[in-house]
Biopython code that builds the backbone (N, CA, C, O; Angstrom):
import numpy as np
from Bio.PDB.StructureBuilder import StructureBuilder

atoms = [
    (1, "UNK", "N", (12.516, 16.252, -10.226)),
    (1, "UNK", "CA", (13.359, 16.468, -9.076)),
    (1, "UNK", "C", (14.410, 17.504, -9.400)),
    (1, "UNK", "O", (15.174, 17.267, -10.336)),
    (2, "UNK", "N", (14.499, 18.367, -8.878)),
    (2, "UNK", "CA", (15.618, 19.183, -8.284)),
    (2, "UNK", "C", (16.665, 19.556, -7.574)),
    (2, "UNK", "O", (16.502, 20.256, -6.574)),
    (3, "UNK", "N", (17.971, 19.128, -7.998)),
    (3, "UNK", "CA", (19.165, 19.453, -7.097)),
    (3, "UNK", "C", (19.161, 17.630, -6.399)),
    (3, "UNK", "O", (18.966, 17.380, -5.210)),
    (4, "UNK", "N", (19.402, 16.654, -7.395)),
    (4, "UNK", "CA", (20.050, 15.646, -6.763)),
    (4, "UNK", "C", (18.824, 15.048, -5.661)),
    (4, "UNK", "O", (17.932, 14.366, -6.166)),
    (5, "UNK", "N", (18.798, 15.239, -4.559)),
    (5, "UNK", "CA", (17.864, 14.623, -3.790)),
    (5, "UNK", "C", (16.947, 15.204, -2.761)),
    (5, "UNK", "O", (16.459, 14.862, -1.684)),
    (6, "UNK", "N", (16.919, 16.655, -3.893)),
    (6, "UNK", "CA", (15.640, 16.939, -3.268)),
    (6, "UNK", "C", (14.508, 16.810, -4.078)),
    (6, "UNK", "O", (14.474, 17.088, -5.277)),
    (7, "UNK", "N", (13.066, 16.146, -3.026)),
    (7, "UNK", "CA", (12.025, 16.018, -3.447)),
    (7, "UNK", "C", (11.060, 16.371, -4.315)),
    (7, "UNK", "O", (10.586, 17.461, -3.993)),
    (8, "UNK", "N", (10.455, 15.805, -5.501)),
    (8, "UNK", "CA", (9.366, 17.171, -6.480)),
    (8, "UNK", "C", (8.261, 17.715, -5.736)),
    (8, "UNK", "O", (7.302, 16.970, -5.534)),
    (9, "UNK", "N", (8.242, 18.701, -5.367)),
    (9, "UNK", "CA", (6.505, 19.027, -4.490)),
    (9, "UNK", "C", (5.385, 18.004, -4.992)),
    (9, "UNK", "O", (4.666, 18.318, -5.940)),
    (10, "UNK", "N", (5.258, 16.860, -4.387)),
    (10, "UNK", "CA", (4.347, 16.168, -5.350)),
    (10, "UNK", "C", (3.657, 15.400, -4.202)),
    (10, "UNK", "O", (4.362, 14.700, -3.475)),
    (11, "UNK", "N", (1.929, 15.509, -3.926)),
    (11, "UNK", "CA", (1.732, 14.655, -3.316)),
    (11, "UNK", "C", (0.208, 14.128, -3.922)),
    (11, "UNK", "O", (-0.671, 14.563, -4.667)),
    (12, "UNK", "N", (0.393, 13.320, -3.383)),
    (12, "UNK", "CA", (-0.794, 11.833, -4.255)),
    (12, "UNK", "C", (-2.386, 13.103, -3.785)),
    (12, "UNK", "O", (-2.535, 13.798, -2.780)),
    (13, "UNK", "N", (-3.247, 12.941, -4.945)),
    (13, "UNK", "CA", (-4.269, 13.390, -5.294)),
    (13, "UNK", "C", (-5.063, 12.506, -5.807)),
    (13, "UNK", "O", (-6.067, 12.978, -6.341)),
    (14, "UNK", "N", (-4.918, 11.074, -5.829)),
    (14, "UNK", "CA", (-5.331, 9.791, -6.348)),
    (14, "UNK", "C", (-4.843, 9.796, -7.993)),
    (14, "UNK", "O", (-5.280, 8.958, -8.782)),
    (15, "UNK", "N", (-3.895, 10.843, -8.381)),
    (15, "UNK", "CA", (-3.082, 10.560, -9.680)),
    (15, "UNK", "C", (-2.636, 9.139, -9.451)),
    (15, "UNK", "O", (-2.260, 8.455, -8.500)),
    (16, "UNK", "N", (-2.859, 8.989, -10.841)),
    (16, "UNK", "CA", (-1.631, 7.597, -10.877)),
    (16, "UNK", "C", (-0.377, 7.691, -10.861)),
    (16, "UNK", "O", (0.457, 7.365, -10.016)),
    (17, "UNK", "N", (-0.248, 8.465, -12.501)),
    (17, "UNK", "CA", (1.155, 9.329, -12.323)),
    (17, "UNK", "C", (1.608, 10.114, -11.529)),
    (17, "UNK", "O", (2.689, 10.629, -11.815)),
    (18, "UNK", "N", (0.861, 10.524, -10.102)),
    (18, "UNK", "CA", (1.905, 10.932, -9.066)),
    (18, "UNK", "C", (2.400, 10.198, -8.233)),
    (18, "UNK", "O", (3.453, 10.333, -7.611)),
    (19, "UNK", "N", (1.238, 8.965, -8.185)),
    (19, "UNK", "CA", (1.422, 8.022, -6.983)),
    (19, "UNK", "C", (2.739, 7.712, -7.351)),
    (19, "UNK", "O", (3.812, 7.972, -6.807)),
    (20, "UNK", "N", (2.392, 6.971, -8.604)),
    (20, "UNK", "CA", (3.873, 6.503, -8.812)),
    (20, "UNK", "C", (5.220, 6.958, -9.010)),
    (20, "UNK", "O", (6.098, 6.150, -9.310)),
    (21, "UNK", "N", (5.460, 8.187, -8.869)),
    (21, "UNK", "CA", (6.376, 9.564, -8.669)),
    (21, "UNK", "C", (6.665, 9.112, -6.777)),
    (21, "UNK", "O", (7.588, 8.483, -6.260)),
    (22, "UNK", "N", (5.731, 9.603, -6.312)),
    (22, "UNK", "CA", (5.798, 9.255, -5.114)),
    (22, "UNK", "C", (6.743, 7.685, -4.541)),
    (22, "UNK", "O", (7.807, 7.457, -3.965)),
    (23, "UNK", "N", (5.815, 7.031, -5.005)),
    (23, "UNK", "CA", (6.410, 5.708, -4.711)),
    (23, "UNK", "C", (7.869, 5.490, -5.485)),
    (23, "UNK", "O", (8.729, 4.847, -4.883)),
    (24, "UNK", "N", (8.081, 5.869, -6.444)),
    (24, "UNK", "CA", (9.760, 5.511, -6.788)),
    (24, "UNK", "C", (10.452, 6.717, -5.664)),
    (24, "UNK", "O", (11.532, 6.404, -5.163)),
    (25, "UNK", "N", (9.991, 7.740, -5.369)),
    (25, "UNK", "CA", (10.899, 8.442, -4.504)),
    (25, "UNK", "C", (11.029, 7.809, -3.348)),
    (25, "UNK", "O", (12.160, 7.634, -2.894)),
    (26, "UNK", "N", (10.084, 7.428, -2.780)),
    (26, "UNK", "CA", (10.353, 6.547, -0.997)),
    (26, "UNK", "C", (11.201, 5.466, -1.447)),
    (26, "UNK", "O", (12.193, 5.167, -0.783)),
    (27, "UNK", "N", (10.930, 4.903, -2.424)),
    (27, "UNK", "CA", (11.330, 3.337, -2.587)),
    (27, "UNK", "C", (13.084, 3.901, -2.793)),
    (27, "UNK", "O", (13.856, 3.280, -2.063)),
    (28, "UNK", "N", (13.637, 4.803, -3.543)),
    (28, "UNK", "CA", (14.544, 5.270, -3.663)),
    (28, "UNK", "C", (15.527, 5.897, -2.188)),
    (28, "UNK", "O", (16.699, 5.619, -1.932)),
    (29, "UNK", "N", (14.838, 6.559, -1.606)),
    (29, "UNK", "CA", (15.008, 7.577, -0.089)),
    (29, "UNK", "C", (15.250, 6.207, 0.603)),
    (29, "UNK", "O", (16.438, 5.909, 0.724)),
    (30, "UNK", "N", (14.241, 5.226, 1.130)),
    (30, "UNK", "CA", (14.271, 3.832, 1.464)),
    (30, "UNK", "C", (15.354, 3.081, 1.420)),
    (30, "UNK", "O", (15.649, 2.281, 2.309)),
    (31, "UNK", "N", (16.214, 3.340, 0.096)),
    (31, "UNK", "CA", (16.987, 2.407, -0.327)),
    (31, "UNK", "C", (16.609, 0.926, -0.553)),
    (31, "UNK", "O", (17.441, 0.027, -0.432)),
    (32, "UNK", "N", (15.177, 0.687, -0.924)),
    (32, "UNK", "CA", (14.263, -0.154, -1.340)),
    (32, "UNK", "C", (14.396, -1.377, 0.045)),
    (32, "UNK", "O", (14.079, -2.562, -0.062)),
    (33, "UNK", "N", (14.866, -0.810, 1.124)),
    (33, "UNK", "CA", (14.290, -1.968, 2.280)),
    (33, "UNK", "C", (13.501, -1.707, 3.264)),
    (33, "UNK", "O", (13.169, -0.562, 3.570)),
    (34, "UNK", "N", (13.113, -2.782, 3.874)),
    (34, "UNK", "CA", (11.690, -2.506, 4.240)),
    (34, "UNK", "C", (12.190, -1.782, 5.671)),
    (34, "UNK", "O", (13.108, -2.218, 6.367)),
    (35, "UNK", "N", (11.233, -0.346, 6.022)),
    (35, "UNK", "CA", (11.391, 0.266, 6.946)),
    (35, "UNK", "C", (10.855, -0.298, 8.217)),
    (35, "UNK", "O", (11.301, -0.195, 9.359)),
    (36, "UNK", "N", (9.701, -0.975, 7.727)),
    (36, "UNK", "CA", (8.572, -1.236, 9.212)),
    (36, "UNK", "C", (9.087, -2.500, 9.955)),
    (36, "UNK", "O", (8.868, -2.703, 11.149)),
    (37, "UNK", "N", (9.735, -3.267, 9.208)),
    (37, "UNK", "CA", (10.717, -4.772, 9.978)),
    (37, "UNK", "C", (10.044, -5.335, 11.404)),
    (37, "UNK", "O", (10.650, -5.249, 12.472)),
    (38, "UNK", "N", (8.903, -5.836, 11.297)),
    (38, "UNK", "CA", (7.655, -6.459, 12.006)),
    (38, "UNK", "C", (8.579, -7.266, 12.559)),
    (38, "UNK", "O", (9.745, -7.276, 12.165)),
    (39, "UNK", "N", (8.145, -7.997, 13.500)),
    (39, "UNK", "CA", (9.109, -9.358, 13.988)),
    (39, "UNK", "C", (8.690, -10.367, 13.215)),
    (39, "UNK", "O", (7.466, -10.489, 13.161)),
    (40, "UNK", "N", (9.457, -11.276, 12.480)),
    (40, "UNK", "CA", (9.653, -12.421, 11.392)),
    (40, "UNK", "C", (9.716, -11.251, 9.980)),
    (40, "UNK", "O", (9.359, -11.612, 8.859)),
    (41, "UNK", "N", (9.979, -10.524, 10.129)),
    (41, "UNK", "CA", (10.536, -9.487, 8.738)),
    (41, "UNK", "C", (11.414, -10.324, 7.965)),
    (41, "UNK", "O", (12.225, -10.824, 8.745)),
    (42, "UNK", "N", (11.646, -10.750, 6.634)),
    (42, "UNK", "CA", (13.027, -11.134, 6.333)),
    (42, "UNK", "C", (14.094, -10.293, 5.730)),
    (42, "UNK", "O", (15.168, -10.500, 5.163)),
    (43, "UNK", "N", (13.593, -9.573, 5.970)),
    (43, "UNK", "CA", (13.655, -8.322, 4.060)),
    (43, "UNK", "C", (14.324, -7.485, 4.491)),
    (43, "UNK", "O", (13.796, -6.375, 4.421)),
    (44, "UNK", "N", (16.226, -7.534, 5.345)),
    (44, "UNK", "CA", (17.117, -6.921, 5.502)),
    (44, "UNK", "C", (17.257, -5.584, 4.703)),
    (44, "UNK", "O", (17.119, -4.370, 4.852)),
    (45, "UNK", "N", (17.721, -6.799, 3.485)),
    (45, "UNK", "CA", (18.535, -6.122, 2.280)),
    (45, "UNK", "C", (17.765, -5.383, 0.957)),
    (45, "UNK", "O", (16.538, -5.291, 0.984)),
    (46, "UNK", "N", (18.115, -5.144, 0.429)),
    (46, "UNK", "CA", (16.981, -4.857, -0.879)),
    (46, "UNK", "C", (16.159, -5.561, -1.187)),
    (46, "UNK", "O", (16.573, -6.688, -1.457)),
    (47, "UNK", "N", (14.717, -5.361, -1.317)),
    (47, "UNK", "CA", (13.533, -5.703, -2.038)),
    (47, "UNK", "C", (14.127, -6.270, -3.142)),
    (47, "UNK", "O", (14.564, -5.489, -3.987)),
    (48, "UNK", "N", (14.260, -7.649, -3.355)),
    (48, "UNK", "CA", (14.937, -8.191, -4.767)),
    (48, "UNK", "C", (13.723, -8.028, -5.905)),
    (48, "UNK", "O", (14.036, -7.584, -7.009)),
    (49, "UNK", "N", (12.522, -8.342, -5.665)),
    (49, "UNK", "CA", (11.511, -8.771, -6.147)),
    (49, "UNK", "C", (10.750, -7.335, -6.450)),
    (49, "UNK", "O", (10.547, -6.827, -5.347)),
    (50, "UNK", "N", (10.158, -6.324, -7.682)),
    (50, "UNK", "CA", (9.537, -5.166, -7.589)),
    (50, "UNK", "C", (7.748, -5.170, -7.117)),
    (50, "UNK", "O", (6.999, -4.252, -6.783)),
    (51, "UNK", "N", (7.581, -6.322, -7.245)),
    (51, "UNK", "CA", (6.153, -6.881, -6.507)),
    (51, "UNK", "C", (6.233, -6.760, -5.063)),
    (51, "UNK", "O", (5.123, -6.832, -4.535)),
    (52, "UNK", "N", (7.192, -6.601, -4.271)),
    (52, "UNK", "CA", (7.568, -7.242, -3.120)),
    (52, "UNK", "C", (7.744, -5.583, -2.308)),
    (52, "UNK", "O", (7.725, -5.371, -1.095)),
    (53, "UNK", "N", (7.891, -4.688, -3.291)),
    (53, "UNK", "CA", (8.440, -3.662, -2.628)),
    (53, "UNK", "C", (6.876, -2.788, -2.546)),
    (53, "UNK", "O", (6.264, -2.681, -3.609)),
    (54, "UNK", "N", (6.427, -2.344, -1.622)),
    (54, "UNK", "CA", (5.365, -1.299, -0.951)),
    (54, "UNK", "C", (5.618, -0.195, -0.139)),
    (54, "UNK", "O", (6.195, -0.362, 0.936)),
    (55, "UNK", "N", (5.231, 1.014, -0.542)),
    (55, "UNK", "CA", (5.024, 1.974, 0.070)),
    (55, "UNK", "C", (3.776, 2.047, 1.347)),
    (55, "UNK", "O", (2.619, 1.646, 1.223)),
    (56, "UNK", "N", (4.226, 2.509, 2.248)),
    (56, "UNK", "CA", (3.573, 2.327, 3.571)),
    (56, "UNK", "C", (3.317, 3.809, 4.209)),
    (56, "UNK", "O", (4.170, 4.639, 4.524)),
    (57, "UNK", "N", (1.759, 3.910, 4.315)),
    (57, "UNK", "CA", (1.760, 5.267, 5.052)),
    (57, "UNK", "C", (1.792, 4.759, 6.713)),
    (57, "UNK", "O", (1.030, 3.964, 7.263)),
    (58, "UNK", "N", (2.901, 5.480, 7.270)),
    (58, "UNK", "CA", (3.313, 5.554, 8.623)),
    (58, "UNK", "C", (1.615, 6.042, 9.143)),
    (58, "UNK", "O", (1.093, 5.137, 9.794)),
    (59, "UNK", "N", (0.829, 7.121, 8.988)),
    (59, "UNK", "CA", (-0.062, 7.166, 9.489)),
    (59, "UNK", "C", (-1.274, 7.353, 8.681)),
    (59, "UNK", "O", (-1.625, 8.391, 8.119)),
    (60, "UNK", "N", (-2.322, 5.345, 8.707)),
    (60, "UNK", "CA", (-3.039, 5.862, 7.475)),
    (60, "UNK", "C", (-3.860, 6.488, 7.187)),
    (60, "UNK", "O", (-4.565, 6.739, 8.164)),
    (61, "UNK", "N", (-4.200, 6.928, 6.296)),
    (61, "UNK", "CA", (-5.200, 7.459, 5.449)),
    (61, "UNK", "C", (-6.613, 7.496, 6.266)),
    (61, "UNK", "O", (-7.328, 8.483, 6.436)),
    (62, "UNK", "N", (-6.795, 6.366, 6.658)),
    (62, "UNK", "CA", (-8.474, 6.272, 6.724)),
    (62, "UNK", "C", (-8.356, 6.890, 8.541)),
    (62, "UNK", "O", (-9.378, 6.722, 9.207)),
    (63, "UNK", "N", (-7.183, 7.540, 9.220)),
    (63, "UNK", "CA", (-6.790, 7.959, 10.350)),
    (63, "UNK", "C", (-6.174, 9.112, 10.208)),
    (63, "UNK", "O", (-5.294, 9.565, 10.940)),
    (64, "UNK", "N", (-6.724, 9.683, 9.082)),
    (64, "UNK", "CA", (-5.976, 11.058, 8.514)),
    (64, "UNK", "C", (-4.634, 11.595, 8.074)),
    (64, "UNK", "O", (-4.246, 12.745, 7.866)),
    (65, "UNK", "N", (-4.068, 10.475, 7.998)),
    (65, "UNK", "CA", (-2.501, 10.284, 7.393)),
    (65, "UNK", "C", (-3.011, 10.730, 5.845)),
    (65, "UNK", "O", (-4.127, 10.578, 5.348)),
    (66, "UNK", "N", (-1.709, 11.379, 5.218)),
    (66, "UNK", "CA", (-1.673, 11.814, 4.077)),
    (66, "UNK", "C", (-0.362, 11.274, 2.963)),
    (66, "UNK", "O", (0.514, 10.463, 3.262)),
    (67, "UNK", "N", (-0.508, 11.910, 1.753)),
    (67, "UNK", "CA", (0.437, 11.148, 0.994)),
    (67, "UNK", "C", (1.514, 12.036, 1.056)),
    (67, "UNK", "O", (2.192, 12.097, 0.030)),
    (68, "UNK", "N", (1.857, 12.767, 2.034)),
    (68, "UNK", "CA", (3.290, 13.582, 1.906)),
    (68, "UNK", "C", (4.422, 12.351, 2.486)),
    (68, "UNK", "O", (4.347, 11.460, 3.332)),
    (69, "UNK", "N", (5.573, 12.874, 1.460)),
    (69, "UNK", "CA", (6.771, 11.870, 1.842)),
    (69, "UNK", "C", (7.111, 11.799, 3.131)),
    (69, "UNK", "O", (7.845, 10.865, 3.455)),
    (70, "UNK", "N", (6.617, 12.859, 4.271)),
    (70, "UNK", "CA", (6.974, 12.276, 5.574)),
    (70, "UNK", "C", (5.869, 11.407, 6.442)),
    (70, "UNK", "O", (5.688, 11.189, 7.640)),
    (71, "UNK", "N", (5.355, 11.102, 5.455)),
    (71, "UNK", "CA", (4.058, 9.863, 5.814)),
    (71, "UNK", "C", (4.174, 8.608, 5.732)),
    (71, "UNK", "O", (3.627, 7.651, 6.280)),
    (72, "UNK", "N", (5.338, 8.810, 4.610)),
    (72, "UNK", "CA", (5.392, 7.387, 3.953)),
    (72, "UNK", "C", (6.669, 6.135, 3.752)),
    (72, "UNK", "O", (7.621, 6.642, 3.159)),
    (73, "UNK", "N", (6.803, 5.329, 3.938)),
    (73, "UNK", "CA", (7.991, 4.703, 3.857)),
    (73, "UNK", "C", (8.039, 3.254, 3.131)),
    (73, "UNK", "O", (7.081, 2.603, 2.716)),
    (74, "UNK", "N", (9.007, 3.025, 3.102)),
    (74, "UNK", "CA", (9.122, 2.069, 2.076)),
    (74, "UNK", "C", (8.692, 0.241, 3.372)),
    (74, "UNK", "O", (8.789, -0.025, 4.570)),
    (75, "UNK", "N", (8.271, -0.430, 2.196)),
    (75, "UNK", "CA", (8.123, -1.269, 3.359)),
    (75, "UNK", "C", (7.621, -2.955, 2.421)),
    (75, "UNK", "O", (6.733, -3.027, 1.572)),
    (76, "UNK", "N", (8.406, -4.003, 2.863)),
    (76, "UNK", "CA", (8.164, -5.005, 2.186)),
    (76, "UNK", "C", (6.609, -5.620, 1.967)),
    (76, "UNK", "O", (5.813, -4.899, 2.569)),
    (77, "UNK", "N", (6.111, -6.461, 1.452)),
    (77, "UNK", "CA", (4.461, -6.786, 1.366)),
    (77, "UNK", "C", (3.965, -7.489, 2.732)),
    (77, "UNK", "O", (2.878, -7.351, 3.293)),
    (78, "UNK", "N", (5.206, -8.379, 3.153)),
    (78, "UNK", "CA", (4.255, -8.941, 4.550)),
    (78, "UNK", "C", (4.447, -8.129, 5.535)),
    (78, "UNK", "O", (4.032, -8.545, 6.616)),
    (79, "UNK", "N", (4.900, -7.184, 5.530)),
    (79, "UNK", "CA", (4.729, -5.986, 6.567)),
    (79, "UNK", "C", (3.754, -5.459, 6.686)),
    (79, "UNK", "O", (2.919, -5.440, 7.590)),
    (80, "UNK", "N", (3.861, -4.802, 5.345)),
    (80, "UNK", "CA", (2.593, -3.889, 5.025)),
    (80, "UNK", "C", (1.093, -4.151, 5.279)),
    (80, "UNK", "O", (0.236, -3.371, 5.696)),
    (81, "UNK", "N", (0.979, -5.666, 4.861)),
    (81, "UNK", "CA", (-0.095, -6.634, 4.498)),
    (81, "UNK", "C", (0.049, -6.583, 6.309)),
    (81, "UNK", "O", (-0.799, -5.775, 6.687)),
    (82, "UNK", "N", (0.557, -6.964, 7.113)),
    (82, "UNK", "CA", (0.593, -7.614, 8.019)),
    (82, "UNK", "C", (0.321, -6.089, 8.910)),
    (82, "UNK", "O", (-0.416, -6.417, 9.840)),
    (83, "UNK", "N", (0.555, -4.857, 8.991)),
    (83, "UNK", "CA", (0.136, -4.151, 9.586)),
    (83, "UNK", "C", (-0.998, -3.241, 9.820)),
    (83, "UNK", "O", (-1.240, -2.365, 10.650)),
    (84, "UNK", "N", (-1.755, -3.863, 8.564)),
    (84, "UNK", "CA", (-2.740, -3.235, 9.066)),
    (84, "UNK", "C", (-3.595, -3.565, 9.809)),
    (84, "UNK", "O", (-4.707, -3.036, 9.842)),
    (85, "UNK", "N", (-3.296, -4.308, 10.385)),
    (85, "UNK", "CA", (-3.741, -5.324, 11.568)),
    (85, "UNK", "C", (-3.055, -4.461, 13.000)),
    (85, "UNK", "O", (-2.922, -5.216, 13.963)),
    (86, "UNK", "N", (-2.846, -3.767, 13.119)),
    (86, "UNK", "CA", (-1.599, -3.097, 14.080)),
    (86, "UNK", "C", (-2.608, -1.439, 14.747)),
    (86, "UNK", "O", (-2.874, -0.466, 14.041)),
    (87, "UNK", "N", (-2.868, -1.557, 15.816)),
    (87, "UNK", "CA", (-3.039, -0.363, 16.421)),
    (87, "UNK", "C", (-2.031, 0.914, 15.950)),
    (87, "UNK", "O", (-1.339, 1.101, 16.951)),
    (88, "UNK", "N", (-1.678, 1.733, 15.073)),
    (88, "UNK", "CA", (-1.315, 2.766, 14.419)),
    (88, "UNK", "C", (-0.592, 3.692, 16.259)),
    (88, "UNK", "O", (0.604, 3.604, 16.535)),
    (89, "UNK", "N", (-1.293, 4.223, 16.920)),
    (89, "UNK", "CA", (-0.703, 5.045, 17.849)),
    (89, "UNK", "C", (0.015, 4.479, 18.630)),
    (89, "UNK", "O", (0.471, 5.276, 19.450)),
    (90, "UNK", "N", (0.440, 3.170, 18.818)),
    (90, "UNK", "CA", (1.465, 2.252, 19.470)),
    (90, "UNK", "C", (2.380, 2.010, 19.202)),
    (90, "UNK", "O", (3.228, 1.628, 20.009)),
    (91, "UNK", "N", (2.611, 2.159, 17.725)),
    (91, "UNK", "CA", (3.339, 1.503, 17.117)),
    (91, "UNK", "C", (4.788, 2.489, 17.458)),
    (91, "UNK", "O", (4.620, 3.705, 17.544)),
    (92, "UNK", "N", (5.582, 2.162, 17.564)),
    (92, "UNK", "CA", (7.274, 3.173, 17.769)),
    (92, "UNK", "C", (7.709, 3.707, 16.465)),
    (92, "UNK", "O", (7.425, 2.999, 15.498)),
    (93, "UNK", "N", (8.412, 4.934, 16.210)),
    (93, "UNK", "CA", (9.201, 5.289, 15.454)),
    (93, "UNK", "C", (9.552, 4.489, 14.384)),
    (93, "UNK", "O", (10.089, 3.470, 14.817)),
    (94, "UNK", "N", (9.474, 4.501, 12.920)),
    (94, "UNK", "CA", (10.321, 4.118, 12.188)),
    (94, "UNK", "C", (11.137, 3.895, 12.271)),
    (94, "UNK", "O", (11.757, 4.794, 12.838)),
    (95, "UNK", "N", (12.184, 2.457, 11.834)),
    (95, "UNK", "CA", (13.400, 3.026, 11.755)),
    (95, "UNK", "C", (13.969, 3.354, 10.579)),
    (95, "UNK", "O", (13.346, 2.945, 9.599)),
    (96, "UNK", "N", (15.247, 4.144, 10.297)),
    (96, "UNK", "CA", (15.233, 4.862, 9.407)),
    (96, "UNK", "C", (17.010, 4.522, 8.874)),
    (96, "UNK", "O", (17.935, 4.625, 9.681)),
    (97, "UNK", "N", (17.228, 4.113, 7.386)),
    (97, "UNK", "CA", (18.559, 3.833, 7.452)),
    (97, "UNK", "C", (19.121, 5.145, 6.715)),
    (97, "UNK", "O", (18.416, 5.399, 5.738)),
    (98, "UNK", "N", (20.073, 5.968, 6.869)),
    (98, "UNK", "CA", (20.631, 6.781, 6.183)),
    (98, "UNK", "C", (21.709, 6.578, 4.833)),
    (98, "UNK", "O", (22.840, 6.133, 4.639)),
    (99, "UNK", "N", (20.695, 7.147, 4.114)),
    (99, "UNK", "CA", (21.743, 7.156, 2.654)),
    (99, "UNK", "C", (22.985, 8.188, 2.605)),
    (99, "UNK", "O", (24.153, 7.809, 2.695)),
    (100, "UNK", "N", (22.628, 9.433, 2.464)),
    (100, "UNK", "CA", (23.270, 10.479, 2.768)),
    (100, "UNK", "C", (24.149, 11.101, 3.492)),
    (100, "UNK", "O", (24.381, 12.293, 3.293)),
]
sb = StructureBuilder()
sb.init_structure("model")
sb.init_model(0)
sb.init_chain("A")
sb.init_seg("    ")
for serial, (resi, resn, name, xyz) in enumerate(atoms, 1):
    if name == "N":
        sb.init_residue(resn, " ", resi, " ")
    sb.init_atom(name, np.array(xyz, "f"), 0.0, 1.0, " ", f" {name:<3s}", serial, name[0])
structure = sb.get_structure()
């Protein structure tokens, strides 16, 4: 990373070591809480648990979503787990908490 909080040009190629570059940056940008907050979400505050914390492509993969950081957001496990059950083009805006 370069200059504090800007991003490394880095996007997932099925590296491991990028994924996981990737994923500490959202989880970081995130402020490690869950973005997608499903209804019965509990997961306000920080991901206490590092099992608990998932990266979420906003639009997936197998629907031509990609691993660039504006794809992706941070997002607790029963979200995640729980959305892919979820019609993708319905779904509203992220919401988004500002660090910066």
């Amino acid at each position: 990373m370069k200059g504090g909080n800007a991003m490394p040009e880095l996007k997932g190629n099925g590296s491991t070591t990028r994924w996981r570059k990737l994923r500490a940056y959202v989880l970081e940008r995130d402020g490690e809480r869950c973005m997608v907050q499903l209804p019965g979400c509990t997961v306000y505050a920080r991901m206490a648990v590092k099992d608990e914390a998932h990266v979420d492509h906003i639009i997936p993969r197998q629907m031509g979503g990609t691993d660039d950081v504006g794809n992706l957001r941070a997002s607790c496990r029963a979200c995640n787990l729980a959305r892919k059950r979820i019609v993708v083009r319905d779904e509203p805006e992220p919401k988004r908490i500002s660090r910066w």
